[in-house]
C-alpha positions as CSV (number, residue, x, y, z in Angstrom):
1,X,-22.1,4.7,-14.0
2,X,-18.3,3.5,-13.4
3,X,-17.3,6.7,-11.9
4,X,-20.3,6.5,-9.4
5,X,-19.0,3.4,-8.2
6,X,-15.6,4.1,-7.5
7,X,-16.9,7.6,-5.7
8,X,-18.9,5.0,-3.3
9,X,-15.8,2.4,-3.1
10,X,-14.3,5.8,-1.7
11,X,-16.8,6.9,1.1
12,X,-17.1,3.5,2.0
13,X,-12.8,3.1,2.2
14,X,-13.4,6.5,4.2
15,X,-16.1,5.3,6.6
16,X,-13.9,2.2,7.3
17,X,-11.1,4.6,8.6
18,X,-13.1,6.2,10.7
19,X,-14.1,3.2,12.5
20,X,-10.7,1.9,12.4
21,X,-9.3,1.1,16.2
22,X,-5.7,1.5,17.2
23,X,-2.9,3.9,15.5
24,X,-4.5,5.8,12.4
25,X,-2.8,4.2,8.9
26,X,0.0,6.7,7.8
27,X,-1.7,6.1,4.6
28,X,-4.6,7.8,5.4
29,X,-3.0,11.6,5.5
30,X,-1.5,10.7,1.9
31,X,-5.0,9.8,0.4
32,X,-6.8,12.9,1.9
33,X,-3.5,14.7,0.0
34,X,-4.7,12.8,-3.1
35,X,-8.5,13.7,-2.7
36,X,-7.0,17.5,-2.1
37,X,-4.8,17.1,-5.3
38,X,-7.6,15.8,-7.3
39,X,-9.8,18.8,-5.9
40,X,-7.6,21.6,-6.6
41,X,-4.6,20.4,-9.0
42,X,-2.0,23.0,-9.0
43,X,-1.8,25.1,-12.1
44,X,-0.2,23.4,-15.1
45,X,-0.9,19.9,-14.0
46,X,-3.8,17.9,-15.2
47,X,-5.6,16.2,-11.7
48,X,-4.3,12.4,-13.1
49,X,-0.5,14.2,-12.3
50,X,-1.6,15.6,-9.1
51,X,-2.7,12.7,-7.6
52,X,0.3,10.3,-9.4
53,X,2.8,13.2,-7.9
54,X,1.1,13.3,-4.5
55,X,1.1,9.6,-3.8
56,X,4.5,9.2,-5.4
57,X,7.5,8.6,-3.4
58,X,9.9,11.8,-4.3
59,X,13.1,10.6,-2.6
60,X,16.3,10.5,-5.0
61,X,18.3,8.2,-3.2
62,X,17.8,4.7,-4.2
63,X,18.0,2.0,-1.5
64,X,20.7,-0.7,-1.9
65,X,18.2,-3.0,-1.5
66,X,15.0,-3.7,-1.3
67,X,13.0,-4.2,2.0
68,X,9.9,-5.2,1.4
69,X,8.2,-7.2,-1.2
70,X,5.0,-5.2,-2.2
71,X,4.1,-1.7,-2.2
72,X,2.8,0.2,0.7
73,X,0.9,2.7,-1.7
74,X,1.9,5.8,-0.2
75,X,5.4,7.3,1.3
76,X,6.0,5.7,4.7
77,X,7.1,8.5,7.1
78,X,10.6,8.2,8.3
């Protein structure tokens, strides 16, 4: 089953966090939103849009230009 992989690729992504030495990833509070999201979508939105919304960068500013050449895959904090 496809879906049972991916939900191991995720425990396994989690267990490597937790072993992880140093400063945590700011990623890692933005994923656990995700999971939450995913769990308990608010009302009117399917759980694909909560988790697109919760990992998605709200700001309405653009930038002038850009600073870095890939994605981080979450908001970084300010």
């Amino acid at each position: 089953m496809d879906s049972r992989a991916k939900l191991i690729d995720i425990a396994s992504f989690l267990d490597r966090l937790d072993r992880m030495e140093g400063d945590p990833d700011f990623r890692h509070p933005a994923f656990m939103a995700a999971l939450e999201a995913m769990q308990n979508p608010p009302k009117g939105r399917t759980r694909v849009q909560a988790v697109l919304e919760s990992l998605s960068d709200h700001s309405t500013e653009p930038l002038e230009t850009a600073t870095i050449g890939f994605a981080y895959g979450a908001q970084k904090p300010a």
